[in-house]
Backbone as a chain_set.jsonl record, in Angstrom:
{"seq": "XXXXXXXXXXXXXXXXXXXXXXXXXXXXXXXXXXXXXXXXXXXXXXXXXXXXXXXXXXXXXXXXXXXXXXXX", "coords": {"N": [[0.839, -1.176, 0.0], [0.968, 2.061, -0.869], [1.296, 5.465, -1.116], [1.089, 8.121, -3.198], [2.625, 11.337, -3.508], [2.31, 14.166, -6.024], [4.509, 16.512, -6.776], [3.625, 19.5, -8.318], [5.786, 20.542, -10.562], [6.812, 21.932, -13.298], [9.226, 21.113, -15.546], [11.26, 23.843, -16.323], [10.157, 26.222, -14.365], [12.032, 27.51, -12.352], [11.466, 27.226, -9.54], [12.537, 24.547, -9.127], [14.984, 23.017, -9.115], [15.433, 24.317, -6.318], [12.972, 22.403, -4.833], [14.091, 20.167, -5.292], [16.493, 19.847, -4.306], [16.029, 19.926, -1.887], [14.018, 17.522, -1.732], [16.31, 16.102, -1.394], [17.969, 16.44, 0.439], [15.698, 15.587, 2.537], [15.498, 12.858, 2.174], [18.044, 12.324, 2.428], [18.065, 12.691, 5.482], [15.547, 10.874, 6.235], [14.628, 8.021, 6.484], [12.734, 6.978, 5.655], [11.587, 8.609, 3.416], [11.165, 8.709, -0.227], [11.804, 9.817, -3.049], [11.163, 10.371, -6.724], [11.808, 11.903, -9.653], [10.312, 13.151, -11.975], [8.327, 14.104, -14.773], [6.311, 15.769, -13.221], [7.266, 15.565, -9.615], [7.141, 13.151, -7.86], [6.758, 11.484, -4.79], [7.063, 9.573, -2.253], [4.635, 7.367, -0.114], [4.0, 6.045, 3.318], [1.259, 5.872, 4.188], [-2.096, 7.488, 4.198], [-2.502, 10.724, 5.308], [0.338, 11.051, 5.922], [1.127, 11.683, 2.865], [-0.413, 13.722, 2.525], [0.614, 15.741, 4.548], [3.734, 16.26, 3.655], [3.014, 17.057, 1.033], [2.066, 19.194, 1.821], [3.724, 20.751, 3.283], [6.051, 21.274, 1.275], [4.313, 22.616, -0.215], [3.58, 24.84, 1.613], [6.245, 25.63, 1.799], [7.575, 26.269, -0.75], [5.379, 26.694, -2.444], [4.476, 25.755, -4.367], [2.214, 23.476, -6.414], [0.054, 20.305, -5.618], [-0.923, 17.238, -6.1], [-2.357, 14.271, -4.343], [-2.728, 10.706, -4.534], [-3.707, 7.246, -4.148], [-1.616, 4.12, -4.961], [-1.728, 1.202, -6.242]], "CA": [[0.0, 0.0, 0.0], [1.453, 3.027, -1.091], [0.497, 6.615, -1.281], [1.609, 9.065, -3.953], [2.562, 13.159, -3.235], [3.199, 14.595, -7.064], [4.342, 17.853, -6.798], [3.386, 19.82, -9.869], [6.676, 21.589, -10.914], [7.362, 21.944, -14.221], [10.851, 21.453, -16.057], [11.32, 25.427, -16.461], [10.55, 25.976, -13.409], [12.98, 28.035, -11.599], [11.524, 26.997, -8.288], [12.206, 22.992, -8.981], [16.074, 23.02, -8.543], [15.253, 24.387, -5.073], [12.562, 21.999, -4.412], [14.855, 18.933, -5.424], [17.331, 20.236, -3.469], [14.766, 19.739, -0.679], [13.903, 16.241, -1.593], [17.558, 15.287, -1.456], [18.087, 16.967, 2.348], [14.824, 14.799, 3.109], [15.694, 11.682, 1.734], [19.347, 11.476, 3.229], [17.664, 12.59, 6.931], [14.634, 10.426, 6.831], [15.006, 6.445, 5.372], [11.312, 6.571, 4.914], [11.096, 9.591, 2.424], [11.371, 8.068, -1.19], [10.795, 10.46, -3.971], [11.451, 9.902, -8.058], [11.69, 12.803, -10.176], [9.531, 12.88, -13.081], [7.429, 15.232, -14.822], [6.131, 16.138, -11.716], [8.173, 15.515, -8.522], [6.399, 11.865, -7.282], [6.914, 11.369, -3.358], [5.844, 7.644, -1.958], [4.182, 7.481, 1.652], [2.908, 4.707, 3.649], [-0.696, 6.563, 4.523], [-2.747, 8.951, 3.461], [-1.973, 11.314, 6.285], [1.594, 11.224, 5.486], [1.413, 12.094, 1.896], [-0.766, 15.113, 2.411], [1.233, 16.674, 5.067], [4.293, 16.207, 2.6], [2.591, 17.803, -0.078], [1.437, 20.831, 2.65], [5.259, 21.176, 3.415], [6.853, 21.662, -0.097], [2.993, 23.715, -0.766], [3.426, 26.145, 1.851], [7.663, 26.28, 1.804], [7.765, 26.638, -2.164], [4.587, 27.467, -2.961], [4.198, 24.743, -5.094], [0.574, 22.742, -5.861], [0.479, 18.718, -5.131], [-1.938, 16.235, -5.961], [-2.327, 12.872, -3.584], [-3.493, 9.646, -5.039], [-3.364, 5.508, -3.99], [-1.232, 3.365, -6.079], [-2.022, -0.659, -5.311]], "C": [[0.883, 1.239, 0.0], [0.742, 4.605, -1.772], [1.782, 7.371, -2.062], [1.696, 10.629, -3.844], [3.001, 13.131, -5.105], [2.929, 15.887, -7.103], [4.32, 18.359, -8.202], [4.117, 20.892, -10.2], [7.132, 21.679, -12.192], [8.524, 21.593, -14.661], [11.52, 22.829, -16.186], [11.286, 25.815, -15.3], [11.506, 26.622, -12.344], [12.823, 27.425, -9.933], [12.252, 25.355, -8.459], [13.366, 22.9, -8.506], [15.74, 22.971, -6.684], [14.216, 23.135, -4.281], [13.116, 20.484, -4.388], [15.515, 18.959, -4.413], [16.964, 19.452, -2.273], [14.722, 18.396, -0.245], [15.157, 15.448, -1.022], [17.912, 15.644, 0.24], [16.95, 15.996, 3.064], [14.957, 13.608, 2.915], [17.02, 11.532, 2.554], [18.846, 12.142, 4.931], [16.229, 11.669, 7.293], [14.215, 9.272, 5.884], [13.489, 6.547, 4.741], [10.805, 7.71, 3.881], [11.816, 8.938, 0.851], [10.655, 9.167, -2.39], [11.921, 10.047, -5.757], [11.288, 11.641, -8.561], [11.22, 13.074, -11.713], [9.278, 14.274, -13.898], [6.72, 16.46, -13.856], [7.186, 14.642, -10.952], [7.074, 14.169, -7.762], [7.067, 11.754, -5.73], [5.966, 10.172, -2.76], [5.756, 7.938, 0.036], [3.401, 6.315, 2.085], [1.625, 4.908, 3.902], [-0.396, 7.361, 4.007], [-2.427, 10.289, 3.95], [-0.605, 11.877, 5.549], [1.953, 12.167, 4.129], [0.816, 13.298, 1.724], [-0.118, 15.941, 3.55], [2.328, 16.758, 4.84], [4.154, 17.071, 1.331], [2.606, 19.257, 0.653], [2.882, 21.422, 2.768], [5.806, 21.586, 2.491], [5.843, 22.603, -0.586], [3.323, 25.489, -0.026], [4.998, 27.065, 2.117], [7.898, 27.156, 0.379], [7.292, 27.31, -2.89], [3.866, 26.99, -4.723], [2.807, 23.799, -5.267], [0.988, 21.093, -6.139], [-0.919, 18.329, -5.522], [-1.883, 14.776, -5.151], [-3.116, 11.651, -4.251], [-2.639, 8.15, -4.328], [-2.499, 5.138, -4.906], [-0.867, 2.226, -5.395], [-0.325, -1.459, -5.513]], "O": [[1.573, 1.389, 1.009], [-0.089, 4.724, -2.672], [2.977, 7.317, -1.772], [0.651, 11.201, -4.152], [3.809, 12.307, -5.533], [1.858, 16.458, -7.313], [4.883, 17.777, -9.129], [3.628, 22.02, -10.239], [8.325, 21.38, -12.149], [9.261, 21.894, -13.722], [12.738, 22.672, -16.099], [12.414, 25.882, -14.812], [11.633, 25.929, -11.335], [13.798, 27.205, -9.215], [12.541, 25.038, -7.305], [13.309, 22.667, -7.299], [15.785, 21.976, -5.961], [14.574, 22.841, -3.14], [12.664, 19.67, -3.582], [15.263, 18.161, -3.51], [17.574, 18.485, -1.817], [15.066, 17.941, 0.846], [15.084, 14.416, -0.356], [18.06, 14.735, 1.057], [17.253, 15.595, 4.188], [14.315, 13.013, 3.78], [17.071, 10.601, 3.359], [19.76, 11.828, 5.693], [15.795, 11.692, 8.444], [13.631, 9.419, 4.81], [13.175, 6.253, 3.588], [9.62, 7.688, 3.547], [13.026, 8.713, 0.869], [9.454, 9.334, -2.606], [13.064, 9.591, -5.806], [10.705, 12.467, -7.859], [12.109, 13.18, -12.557], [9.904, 15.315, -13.699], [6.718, 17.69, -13.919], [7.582, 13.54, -11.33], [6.163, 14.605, -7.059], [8.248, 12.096, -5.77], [4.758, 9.938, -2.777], [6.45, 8.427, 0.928], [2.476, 5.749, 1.504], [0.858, 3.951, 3.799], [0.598, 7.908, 3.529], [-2.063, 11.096, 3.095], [-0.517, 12.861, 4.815], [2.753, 13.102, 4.145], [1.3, 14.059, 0.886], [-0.426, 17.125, 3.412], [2.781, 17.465, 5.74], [5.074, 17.655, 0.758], [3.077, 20.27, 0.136], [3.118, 22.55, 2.333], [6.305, 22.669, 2.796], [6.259, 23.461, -1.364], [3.342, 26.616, -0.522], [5.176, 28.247, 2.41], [8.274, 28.326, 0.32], [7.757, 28.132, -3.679], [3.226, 27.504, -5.64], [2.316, 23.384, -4.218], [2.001, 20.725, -6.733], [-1.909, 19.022, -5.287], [-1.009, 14.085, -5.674], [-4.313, 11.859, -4.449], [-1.441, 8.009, -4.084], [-2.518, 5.876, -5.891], [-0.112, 2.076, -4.435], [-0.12, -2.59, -5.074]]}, "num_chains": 1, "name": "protein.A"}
């Protein structure tokens, strides 16, 4: 069971650098943060919970918008 954050940053983008950045400071301080870098910025979470207060963090640091969805 896995929950999906995808932050919706473009390639252009000026903020995304910074928000990678981010991911990479969160990923080497916290084993359970797992993100891919796509089109949009994908972020995996074990609950639902998790992945929207993830999204709220990079939303209200960056200023960035997030969508949350399941993936089985």
């Amino acid at each position: 069971m896995t929950w999906v954050t995808v932050l919706l940053v473009p390639e252009d983008d000026p903020k995304r650098k910074k928000v990678l950045e981010a991911c990479r400071y969160c990923q080497a301080n916290d084993p359970t943060f797992q993100y891919q870098p796509n089109e949009g910025i994908k972020i995996f979470s074990r609950n639902k919970n998790q992945a929207y207060k993830r999204g709220m963090y990079f939303h209200k640091k960056f200023g960035v918008y997030f969508e949350v969805y399941y993936k089985a």
